[in-house]
C-alpha positions as CSV (number, residue, x, y, z in Angstrom):
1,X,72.9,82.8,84.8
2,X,75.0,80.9,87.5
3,X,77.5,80.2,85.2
4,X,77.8,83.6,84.1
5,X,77.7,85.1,88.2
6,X,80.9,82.4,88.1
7,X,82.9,83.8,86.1
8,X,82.7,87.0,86.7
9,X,85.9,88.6,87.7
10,X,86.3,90.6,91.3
11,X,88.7,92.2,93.0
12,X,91.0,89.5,95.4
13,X,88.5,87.3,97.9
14,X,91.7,87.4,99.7
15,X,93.4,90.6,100.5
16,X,94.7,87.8,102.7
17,X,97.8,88.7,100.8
18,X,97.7,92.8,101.7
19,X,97.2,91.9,104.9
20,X,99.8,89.0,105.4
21,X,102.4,91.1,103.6
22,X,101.7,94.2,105.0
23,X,102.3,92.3,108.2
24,X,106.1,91.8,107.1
25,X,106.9,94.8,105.1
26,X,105.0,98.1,106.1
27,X,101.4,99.7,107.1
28,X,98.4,100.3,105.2
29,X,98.4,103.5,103.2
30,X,97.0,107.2,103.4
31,X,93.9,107.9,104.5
32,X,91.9,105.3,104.4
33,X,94.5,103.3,106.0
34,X,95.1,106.0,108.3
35,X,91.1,105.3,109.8
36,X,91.8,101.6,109.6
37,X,94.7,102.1,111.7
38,X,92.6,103.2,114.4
39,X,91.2,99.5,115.3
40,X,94.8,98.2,115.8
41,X,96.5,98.7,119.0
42,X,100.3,97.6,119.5
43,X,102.0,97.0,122.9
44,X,105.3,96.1,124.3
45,X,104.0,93.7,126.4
46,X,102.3,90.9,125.1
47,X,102.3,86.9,124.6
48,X,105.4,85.6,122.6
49,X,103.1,83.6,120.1
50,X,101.7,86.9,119.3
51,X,102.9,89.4,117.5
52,X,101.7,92.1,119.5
53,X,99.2,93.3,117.6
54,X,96.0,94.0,118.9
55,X,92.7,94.3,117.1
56,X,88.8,94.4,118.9
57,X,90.8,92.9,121.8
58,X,92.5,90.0,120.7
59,X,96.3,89.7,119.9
60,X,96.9,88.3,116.4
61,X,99.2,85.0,116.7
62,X,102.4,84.4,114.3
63,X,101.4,82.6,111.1
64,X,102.7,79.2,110.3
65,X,105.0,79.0,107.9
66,X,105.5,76.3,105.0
67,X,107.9,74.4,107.3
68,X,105.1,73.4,109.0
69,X,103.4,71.0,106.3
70,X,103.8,67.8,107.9
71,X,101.6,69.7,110.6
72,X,99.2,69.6,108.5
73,X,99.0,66.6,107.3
74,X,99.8,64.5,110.7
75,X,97.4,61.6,110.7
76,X,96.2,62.5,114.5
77,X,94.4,65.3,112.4
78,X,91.7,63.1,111.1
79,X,90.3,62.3,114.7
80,X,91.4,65.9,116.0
81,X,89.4,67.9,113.3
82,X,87.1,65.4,111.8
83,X,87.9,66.9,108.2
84,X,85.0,64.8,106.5
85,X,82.3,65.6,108.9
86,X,83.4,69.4,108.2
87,X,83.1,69.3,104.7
88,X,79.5,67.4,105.3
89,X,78.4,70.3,107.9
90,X,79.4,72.6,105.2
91,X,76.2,71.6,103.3
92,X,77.6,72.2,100.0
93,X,75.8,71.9,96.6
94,X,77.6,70.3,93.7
95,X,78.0,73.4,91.9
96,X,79.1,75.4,94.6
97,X,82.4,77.7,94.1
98,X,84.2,77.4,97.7
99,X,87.3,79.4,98.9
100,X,89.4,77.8,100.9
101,X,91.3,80.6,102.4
102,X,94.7,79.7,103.9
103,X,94.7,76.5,102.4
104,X,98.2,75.3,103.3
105,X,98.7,71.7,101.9
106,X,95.1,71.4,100.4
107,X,94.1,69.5,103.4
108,X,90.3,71.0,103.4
109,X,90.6,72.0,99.7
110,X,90.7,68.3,98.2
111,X,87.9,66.9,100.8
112,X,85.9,69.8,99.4
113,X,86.7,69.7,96.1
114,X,84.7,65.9,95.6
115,X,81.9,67.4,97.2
116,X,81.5,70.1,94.3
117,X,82.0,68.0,91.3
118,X,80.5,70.4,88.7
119,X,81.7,73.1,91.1
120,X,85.8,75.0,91.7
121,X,87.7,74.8,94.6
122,X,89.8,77.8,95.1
123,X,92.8,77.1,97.7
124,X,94.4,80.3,98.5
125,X,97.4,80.5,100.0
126,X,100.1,83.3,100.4
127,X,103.4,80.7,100.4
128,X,104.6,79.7,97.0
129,X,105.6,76.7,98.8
130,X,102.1,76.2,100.2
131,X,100.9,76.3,96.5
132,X,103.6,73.9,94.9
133,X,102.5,71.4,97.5
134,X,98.5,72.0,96.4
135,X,99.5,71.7,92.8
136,X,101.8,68.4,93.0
137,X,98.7,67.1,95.1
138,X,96.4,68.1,92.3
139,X,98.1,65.9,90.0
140,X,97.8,62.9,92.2
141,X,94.4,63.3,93.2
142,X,93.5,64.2,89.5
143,X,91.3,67.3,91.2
144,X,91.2,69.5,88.3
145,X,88.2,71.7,89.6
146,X,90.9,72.4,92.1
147,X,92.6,75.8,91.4
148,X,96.0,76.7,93.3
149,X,96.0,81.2,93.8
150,X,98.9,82.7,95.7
151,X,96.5,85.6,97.7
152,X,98.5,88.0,95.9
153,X,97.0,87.9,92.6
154,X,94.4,90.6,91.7
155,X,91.4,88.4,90.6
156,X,89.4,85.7,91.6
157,X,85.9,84.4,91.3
158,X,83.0,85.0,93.3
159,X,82.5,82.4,95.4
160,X,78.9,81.0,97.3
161,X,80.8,79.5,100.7
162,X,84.3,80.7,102.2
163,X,86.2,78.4,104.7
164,X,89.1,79.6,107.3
165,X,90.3,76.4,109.3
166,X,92.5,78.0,112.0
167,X,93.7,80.5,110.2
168,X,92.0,83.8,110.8
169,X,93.5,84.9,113.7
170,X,96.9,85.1,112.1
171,X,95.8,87.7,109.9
172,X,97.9,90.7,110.5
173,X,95.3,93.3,108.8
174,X,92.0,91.4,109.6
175,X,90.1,94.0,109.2
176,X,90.7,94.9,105.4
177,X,91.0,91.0,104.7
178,X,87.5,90.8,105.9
179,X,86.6,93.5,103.9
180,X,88.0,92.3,101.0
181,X,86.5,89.2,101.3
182,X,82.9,89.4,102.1
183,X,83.3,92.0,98.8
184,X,83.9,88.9,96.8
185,X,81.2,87.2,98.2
186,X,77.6,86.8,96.5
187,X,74.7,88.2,98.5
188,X,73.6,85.3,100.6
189,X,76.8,83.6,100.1
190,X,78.1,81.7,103.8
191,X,81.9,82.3,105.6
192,X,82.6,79.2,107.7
193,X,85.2,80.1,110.3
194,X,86.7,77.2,112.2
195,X,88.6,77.9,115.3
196,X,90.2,76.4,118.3
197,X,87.9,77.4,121.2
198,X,89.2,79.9,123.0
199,X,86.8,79.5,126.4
200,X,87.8,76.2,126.8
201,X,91.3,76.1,128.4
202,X,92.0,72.5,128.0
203,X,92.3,72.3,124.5
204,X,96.0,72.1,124.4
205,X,96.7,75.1,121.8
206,X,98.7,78.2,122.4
207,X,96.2,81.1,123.6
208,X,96.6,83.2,120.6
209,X,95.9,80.6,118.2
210,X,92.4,80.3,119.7
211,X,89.6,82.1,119.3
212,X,86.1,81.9,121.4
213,X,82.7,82.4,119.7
214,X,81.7,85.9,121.1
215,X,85.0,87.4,119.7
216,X,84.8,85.9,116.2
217,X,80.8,87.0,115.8
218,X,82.2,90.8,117.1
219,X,84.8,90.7,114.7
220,X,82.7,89.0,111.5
221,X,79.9,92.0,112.4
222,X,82.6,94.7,112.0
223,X,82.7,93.9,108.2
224,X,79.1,93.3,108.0
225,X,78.4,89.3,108.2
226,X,75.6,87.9,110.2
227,X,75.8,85.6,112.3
228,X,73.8,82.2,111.9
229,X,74.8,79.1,113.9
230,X,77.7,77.5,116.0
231,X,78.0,74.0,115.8
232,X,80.6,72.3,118.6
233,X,80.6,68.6,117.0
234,X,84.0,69.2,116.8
235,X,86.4,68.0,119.8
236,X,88.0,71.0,120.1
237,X,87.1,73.5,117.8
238,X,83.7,75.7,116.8
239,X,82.3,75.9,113.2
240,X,80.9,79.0,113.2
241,X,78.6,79.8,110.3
242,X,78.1,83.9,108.8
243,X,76.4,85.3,106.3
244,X,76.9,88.1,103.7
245,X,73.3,89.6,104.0
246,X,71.2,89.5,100.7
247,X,70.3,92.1,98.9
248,X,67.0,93.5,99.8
């Protein structure tokens, strides 16, 4: 029966791509769109790292592109972001399917892919280059319940947890992202969200790359998930747990 919810096909857990690509070519679509468009708010003035987009209230910051890698990778990151202790937090079982959305260089995806054995990692990324990185890595780790999807393909499987590791709040189209997402997810299935804290003004990140806790639970209960826990064992970031409700 597991096996079976597994494979089942559904439409993209990451309209990541719509809403990345959207952000560099044009807006959502008739009228559907045309409600959506509603929650966004653009203005002249705003912070340079933005991109002057506005959505519940918080300007949605640049993404990184591929040329930042190395970034990724830096060594400080194992002491910054404690990428072990996350994937232990996530509490995962062996068979779990996890999304790992945004994955960049794998970082996340290849911690998390030992922890699920039996289970599939699906790192989804929008860059090509992004996903030839993941796939050379895959070789070399030998992951093969690793799978590399560029967020623009059209299926994916349904996954029991979703991760974002600081890369939420460079969604251009958050909104329909989120609702694409939490439509792959099963009923009862968890969305992680890792972000820089946006209360705490000494962590040394740009303002729009940060996010604090009361603006990622208002924006995860537009789109339905609940909130569960926040757990700050991180130096400078919060791992905020959600939930896609069960069915009744």
């Amino acid at each position: 029966m597991r096996t079976a919810k597994r494979n089942s096909l559904f439409l993209l857990l990451a309209l990541v791509a719509l809403a990345c690509q959207r952000a560099q070519s044009q807006a959502p679509q008739k009228a559907a769109a045309q409600s959506d468009a509603a929650v966004y708010e653009t203005r002249a003035k705003h912070d340079p790292d933005g991109i002057g987009k506005f959505y519940l209230g918080r300007e949605i910051a640049h993404v990184m592109g591929y040329q930042g890698a190395s970034w990724l990778e830096r060594p400080e990151r194992i002491e910054e972001e404690q990428p072990d202790k996350v994937v232990a937090q996530m509490k995962l079982k062996p068979t779990d399917a996890v999304a790992d959305i945004g994955a960049g260089t794998g970082y996340f995806s290849f911690r998390i892919a030992r922890a699920v054995p039996q289970g599939k990692v699906y790192a989804v990324d929008l860059q090509p280059e992004m996903l030839a990185i993941i796939e050379q890595r895959k070789k070399q780790f030998s992951a093969a319940n690793v799978v590399a999807l560029q967020s623009t393909e059209t299926e994916a499987k349904l996954p029991d947890v979703v991760l974002m590791v600081d890369v939420y709040h460079e969604i251009a189209y958050p909104l329909e992202m989120m609702r694409s997402i939490v439509k792959a997810m099963k009923p009862g299935a968890r969305f992680i969200q890792i972000e820089y804290r946006g209360e705490d003004p000494t962590v040394p990140i740009k303002a729009v790359h940060k996010m604090t806790v009361a603006q990622c639970r208002k924006e995860m209960a537009a789109v339905g998930l609940v909130w569960k826990e926040t757990k700050d064992f991180l130096p400078q970031q919060h791992f905020i747990v959600f939930e896609k409700p069960p069915k009744p």
